[in-house]
C-alpha positions as semicolon CSV with decimal commas, in nm:
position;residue;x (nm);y (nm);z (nm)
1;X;0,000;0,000;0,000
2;X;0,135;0,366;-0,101
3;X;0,144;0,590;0,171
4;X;0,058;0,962;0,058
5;X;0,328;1,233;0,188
6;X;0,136;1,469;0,375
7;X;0,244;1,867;0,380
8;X;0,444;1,812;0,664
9;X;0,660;1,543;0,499
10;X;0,804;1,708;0,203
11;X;0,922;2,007;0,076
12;X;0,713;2,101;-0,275
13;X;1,052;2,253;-0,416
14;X;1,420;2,137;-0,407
15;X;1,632;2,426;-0,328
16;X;2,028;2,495;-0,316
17;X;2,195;2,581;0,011
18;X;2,119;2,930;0,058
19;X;1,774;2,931;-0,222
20;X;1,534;2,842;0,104
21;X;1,611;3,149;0,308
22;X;1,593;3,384;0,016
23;X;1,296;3,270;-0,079
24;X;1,104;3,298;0,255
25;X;1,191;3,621;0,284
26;X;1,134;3,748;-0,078
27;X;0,769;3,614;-0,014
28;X;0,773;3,784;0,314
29;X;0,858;4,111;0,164
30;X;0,589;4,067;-0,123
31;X;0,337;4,042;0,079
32;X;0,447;4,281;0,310
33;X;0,359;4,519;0,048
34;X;0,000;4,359;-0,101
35;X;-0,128;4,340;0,283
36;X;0,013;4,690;0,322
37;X;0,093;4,551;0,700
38;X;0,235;4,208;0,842
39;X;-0,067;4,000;0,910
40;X;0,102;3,686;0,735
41;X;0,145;3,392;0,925
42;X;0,496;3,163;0,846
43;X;0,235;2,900;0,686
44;X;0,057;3,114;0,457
45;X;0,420;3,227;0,364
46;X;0,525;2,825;0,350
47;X;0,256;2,805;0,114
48;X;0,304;3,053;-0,106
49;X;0,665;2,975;-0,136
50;X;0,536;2,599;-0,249
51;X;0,721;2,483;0,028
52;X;0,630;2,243;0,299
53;X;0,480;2,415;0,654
54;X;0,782;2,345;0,851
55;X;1,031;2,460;0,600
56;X;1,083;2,850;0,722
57;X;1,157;2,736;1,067
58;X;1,486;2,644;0,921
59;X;1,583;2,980;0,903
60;X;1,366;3,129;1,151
61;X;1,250;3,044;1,495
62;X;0,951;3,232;1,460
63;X;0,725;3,489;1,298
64;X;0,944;3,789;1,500
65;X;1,287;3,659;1,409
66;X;1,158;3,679;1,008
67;X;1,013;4,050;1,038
68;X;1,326;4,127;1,248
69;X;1,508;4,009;0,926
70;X;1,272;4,235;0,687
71;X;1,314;4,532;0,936
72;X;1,679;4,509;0,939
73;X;1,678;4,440;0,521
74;X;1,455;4,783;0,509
75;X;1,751;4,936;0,671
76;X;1,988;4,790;0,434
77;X;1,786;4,947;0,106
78;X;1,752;5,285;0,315
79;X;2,140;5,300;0,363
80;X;2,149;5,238;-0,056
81;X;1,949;5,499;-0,139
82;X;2,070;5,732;0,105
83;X;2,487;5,656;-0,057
84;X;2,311;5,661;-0,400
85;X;2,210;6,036;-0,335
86;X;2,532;6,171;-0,216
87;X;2,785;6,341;-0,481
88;X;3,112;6,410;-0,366
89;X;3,173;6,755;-0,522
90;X;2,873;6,920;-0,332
91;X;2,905;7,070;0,019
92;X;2,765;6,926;0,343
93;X;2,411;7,133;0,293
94;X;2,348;6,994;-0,029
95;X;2,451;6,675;0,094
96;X;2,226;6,679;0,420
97;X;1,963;6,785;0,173
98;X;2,007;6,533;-0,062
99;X;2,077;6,254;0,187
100;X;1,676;6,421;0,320
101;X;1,503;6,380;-0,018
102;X;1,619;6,029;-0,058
103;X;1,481;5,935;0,296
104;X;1,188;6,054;0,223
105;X;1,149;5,906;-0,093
106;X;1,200;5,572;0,044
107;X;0,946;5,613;0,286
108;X;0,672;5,671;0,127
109;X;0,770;5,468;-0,200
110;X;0,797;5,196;0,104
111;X;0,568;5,247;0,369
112;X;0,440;4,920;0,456
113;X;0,850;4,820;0,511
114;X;0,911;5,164;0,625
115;X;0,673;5,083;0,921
116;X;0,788;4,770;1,011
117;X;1,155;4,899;1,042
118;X;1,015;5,136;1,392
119;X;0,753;4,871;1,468
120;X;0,800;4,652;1,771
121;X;0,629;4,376;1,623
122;X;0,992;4,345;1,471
123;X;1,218;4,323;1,830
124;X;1,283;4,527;2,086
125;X;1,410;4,827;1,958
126;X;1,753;4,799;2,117
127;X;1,817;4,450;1,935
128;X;1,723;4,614;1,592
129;X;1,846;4,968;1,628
130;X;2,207;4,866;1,779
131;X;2,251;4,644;1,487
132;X;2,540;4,748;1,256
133;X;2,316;4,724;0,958
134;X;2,041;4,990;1,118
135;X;2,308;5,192;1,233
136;X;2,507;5,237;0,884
137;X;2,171;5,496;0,779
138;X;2,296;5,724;1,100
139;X;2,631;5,661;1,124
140;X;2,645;5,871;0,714
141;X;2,429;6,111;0,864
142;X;2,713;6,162;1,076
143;X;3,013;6,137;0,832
144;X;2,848;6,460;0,658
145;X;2,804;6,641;0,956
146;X;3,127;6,588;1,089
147;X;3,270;6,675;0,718
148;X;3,071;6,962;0,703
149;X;3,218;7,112;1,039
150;X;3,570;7,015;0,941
151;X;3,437;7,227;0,562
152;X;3,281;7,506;0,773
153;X;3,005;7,453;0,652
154;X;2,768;7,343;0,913
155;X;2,808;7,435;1,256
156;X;3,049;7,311;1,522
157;X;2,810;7,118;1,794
158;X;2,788;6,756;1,885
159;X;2,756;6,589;1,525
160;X;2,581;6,293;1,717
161;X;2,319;6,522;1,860
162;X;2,280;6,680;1,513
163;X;2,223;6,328;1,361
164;X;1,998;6,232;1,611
165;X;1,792;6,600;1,516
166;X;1,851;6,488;1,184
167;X;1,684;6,159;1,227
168;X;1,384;6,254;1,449
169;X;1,303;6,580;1,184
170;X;1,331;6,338;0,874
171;X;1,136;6,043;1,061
172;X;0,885;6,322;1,164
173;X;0,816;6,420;0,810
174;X;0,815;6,089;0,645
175;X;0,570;5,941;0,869
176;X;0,326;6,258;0,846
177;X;0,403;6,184;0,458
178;X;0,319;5,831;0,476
179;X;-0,023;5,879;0,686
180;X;-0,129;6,184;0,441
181;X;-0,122;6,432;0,730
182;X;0,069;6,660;0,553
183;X;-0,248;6,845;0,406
184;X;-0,185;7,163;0,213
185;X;-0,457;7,324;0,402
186;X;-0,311;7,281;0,724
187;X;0,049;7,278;0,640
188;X;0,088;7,519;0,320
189;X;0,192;7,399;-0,036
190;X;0,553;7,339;0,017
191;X;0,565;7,198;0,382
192;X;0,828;6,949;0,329
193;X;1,060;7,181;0,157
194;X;1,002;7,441;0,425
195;X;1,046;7,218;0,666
196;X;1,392;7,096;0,551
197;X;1,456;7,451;0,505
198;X;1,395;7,504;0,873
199;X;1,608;7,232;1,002
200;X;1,891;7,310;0,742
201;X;1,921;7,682;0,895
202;X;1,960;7,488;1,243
203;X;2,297;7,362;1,066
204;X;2,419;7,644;0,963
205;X;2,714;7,910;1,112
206;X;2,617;8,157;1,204
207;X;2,251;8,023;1,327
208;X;2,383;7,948;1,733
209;X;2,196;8,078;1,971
210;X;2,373;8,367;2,225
């Protein structure tokens, strides 16, 4: 008598050392993005990987350890984007400002992600925010602060309290962004270039108070 595998038995796809764990979490990610949130279970991802129930376990202990992962890859693409804006032959300002537009961009061309990477459902914040690979974002923030003082350019002050301005200013605006709160009735027609306008002057010498 043939005995039918069930689910549990077999994977539905062969994969290469290496092929499960990508795949998991490229399924994660897309659909991540079609929920718009992170209602998935790891079965509904098993299944629409074609692989067997117990297959992302391999990789991940759990649900948390898997969005930890996407939270932490989020960071990764936002570091990209952010080295992708910067030209060398431009001064700190222009870099800050560019470095601002990209994280922006991201944001809101990534909210459901963008979420996730400030969401606890992903790990206590000091797990994912000490990790090197959420930390690279800040730590350029920094570089071009620290270049700009060394420039003249931006004013001499604690670089790491100017990144962390930086940060909550940008995170601010992309999350108003993201939610739609930024309405022109409220806010004016150009809030988010007024806004970095504001912040920028912060930066400045010239701009400390007595």
């Amino acid at each position: 008598m043939n005995r039918v595998p069930s689910d549990e038995s077999a994977d539905l796809k062969p994969y290469h050392h290496g092929d499960l764990r990508r795949t998991i979490v490229e399924t994660a990610l897309e659909m991540l993005h079609e929920q718009k949130g992170w209602q998935f279970t790891l079965r509904e991802i098993a299944r629409r990987a074609e692989v067997s129930h117990s297959a992302p376990y391999r990789h991940f202990a759990d649900k948390t350890a898997l969005l930890h992962e996407l939270a932490l890859i989020g960071f990764d693409r936002l570091r990209d984007e952010l080295v992708a804006a910067l030209d060398a032959a431009t001064d700190a300002p222009a870099l800050l400002l560019a470095l601002a537009y990209a994280h922006l961009r991201f944001g809101t061309q990534n909210p459901e992600l963008y979420r996730l990477m400030f969401n606890t459902d992903a790990g206590e914040p000091s797990d994912i925010h000490l990790d090197p690979r959420t930390q690279a974002p800040f730590l350029l923030v920094i570089d071009v602060l620290e270049h700009g003082q060394r420039e003249g350019t931006i004013r001499e002050r604690s670089a790491l309290g100017q990144a962390t301005a930086c940060w909550a200013h940008l995170h601010g605006l992309t999350m108003l962004a993201i939610d739609g709160r930024l309405v022109p009735e409220k806010v004016g027609d150009h809030a988010i270039e007024d806004a970095l306008a504001t912040l920028l002057d912060g930066l400045l010498p010239g701009n400390a108070s007595a």
